[in-house]
C-alpha positions in Angstrom: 58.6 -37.4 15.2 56.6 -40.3 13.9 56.4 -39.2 10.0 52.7 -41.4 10.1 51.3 -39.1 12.8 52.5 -36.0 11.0 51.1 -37.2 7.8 47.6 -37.2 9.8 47.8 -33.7 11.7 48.2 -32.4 7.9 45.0 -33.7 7.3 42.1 -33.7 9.9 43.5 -29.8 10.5 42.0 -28.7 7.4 38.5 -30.2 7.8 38.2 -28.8 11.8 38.6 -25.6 10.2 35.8 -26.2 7.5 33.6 -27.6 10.6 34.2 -24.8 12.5 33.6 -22.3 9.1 30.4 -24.1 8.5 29.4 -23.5 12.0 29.8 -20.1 11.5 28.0 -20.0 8.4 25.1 -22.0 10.2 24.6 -19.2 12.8 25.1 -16.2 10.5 22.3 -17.9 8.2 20.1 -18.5 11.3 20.6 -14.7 12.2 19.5 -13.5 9.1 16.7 -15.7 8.8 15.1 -14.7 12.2 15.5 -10.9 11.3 14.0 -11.8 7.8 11.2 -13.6 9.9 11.3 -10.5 12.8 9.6 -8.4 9.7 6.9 -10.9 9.3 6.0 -11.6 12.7 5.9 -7.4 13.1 3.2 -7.3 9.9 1.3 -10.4 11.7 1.2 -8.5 15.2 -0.1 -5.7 13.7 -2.3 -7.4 11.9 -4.0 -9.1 14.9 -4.1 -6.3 17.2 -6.0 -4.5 14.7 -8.3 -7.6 14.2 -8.7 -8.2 18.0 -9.2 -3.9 18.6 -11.8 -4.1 15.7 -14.0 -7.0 17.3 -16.7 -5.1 19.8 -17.2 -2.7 16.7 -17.5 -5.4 14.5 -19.8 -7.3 16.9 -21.9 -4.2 17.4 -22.3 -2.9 13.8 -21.3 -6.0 11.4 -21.1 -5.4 7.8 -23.3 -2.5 8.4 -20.0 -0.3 9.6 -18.9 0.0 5.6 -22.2 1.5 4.4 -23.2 3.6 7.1 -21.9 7.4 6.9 -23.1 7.8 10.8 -20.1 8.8 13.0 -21.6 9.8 16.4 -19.3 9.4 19.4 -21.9 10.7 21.6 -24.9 8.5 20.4 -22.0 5.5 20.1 -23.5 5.1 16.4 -20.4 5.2 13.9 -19.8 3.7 10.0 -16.9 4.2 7.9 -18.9 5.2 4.9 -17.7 9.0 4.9 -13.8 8.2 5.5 -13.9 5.9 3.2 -15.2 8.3 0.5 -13.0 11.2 1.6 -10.0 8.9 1.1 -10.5 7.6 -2.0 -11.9 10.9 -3.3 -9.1 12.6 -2.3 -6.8 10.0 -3.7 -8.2 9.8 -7.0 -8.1 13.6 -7.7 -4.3 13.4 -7.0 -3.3 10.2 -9.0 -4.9 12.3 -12.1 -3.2 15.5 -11.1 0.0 13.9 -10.2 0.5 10.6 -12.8 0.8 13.6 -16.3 3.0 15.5 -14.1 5.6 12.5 -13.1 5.5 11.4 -16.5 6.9 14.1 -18.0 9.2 14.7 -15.3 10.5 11.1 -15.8 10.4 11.7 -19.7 12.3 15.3 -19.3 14.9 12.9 -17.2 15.4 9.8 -19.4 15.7 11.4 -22.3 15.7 14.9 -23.0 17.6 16.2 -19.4 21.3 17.3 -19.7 23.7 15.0 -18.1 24.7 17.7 -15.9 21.1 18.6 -15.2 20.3 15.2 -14.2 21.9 15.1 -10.9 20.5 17.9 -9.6 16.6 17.4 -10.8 17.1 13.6 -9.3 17.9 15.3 -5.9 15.2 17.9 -5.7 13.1 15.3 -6.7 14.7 13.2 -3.5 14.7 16.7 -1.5 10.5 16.5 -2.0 10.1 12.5 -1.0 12.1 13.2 2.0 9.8 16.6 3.3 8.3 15.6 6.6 4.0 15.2 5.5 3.3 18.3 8.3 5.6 20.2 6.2 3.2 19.8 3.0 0.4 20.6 5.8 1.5 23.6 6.7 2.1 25.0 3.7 -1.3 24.2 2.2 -2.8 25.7 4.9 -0.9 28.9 5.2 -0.5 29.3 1.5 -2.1 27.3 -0.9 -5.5 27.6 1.0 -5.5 31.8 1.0 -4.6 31.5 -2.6 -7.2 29.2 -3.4 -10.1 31.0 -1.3 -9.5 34.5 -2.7 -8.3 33.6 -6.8 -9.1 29.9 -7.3 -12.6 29.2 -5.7 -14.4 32.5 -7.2 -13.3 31.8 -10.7 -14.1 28.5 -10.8 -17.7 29.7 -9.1 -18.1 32.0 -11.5 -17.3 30.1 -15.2 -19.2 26.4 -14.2 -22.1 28.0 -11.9 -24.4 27.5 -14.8 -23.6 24.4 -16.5 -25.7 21.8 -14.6 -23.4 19.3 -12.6 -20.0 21.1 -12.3 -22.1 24.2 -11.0 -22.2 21.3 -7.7 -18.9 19.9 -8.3 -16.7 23.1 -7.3 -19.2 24.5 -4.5 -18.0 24.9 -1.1 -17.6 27.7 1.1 -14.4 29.7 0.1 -12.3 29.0 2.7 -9.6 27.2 0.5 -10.4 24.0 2.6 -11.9 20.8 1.6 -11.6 17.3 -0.5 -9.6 19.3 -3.7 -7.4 21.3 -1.8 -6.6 17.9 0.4 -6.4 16.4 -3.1 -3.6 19.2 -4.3 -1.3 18.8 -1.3 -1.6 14.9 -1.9 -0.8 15.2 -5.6 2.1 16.9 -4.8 3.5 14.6 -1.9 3.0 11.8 -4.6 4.8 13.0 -7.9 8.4 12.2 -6.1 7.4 8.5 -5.6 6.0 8.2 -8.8 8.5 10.2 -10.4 11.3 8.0 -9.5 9.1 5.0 -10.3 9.1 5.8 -13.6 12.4 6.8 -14.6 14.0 3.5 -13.1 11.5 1.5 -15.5 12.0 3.9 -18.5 16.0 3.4 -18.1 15.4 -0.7 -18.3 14.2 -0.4 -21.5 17.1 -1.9 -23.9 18.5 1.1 -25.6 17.9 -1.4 -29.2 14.6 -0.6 -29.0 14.7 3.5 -28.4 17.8 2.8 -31.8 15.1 0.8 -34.0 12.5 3.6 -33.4 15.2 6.2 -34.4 16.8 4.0 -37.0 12.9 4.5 -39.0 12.6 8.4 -38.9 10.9 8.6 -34.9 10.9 11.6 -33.3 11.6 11.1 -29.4 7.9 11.3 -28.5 7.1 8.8 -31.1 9.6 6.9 -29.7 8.9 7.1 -25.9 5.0 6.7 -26.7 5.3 3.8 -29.2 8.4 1.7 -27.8 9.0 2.9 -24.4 5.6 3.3 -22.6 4.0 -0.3 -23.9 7.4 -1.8 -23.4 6.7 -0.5 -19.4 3.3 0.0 -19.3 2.8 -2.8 -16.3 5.4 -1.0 -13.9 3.9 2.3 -14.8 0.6 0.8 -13.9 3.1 -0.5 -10.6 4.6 3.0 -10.3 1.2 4.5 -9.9 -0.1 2.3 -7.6 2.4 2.5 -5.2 2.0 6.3 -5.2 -1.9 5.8 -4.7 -0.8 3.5 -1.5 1.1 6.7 -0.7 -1.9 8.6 -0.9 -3.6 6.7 1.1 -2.2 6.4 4.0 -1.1 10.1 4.1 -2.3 11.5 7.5 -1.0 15.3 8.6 -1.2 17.1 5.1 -4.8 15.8 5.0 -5.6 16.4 8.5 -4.7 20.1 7.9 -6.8 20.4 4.7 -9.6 18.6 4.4 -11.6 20.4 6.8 -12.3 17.2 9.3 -16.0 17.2 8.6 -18.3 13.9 8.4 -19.5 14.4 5.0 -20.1 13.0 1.7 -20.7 15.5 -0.7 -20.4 16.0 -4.6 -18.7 18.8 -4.0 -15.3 19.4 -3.9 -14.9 22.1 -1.7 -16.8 21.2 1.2 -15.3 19.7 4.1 -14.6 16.0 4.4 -12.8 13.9 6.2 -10.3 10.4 5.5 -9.7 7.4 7.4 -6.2 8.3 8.8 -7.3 11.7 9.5 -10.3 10.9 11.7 -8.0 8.5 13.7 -5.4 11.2 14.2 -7.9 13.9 15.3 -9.8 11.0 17.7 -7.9 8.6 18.6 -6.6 10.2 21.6 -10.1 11.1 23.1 -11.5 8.1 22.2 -12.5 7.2 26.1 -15.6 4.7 25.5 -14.1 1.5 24.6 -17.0 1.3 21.4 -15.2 4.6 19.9 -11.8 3.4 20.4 -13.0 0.2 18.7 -14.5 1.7 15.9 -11.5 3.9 15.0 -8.8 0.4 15.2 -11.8 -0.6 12.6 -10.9 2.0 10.4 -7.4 1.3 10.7 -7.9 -2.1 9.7 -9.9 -1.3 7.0 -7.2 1.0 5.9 -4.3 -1.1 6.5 -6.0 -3.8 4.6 -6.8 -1.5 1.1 -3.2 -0.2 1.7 -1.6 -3.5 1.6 -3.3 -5.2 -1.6 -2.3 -1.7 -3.4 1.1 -2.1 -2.2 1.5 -5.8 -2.9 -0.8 -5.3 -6.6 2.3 -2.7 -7.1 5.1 -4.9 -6.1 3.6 -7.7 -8.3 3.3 -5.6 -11.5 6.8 -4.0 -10.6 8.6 -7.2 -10.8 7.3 -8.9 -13.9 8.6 -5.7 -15.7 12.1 -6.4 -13.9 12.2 -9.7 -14.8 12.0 -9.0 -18.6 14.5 -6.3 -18.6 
């Protein structure tokens, strides 16, 4: 064999193997691309349906659909105002119930729990995130709701019905339905999210820090409120956010609780409604085109206050990430 033509086989093999490697890489790093892209294209589809679905409302009411608290499907008059209140009422009550609660949860974890403990707490508090919403639904209404009606609602009635504006605030008929109870069930579907939020940003704190404060005579509170909390305060601030865009989008635990009712009212037992529950009890009967408009308006509106949360979240998340 001609030793000159061996010498080149030797050496063009190797580079039809890289071509062909490169090839491969090419095509893998177009696949992953387009499924990267598929997520995008999904968030701009839904996007625009709900900006094409929202148009004859939009054309019919204008601006006029976020002030107005009329929702008449018969007279074909409708405004957001009143979901829009329940929803973020609701939300609000169960950030402030739930944010104490999965702080100290996510204290008790970091640095008080027993490493034995640990696991287990860390999986009940995975065993909550993962219960189906009608779950939480059905529970408030067959058990949180009696107990509410018959202990809850007449003490409350009976210490603040004299003291001028929280005799209004805890009014309602006793029925253990309304914008608080909603508010209960959603603080409790919340405190897993946050919960876990929390902890991961608590154990990214370098440990030098939590050792200086002990090093100087700080007790673990000190220490956690001092060093550990302003060291994470943006993620915190991240956490809760991201639970409040859990909050609300939350449909079936509201739908059961919150009474479904077009009000605004001051007080917090009386019947409401949110956005996602009024488009889960009317979407389906929404047979004039106008209604079915007007309820794709809501979702847009929703979809679009969920998102900045989310994405405000995200934001604050990462920066604290970045420094750890």
């Amino acid at each position: 064999m001609n030793p000159n033509l061996q010498t080149s086989v030797d050496l063009t093999a190797p580079d039809d193997v890289l071509a062909r490697e490169r090839g491969r890489d090419r095509r893998f790093r177009w696949l992953v691309t387009g499924m990267a892209m598929m997520v995008l294209l999904v968030l701009g589809a839904i996007l625009m349906s709900l900006v094409i679905g929202s148009m004859p409302a939009f054309d019919q009411f204008g601006w006029k659909f976020l002030t107005s608290r009329a929702w008449d499907p018969i007279g074909n008059d409708y405004g957001a105002l009143s979901a829009i209140y329940g929803t973020v009422v609701t939300s609000a009550i169960a950030l402030l119930l739930a944010v104490p609660i999965s702080f100290f949860i996510a204290f008790f974890l970091t640095e008080l729990c027993p490493k034995r403990l640990r696991s287990t707490v860390n999986g009940i508090i995975e065993l909550l995130a993962g219960i189906p919403s009608i779950i939480y639904g059905m529970w408030g209404l067959f058990v949180l709701a009696p107990l509410l009606a018959q202990y809850v609602q007449p003490r409350l009635d009976q210490w603040f019905h004299h003291i001028w504006l929280l005799d209004r605030i805890f009014q309602g008929p006793p029925i253990g339905i309304g914008l608080l109870p909603a508010a209960l069930i959603l603080s409790l579907m919340v405190v897993p999210f946050i919960t876990s939020v929390m902890r991961e940003v608590f154990e990214v704190v370098p440990y030098s820090l939590k050792e200086a404060g002990y090093g100087i005579g700080g007790t673990t509170w000190e220490v956690m409120w001092d060093i550990v909390v302003p060291y994470t305060r943006i993620a915190i601030v991240g956490g809760i956010m991201l639970g409040l865009g859990r909050a609300l989008g939350e449909t079936m635990a509201v739908t059961f609780m919150i009474g479904n009712n077009n009000n605004i009212s001051a007080a917090l037992f009386d019947s409401g409604n949110s956005i996602a529950s009024v488009i889960a009890n009317e979407f389906a009967e929404a047979a004039d085109p106008l209604h079915a408009s007007a309820l794709t308006e809501l979702g847009l509106i929703l979809f679009v206050i969920t998102f900045i949360v989310l994405a405000v979240a995200r934001l604050l998340i990462m920066r604290v990430e970045r420094r750890a």
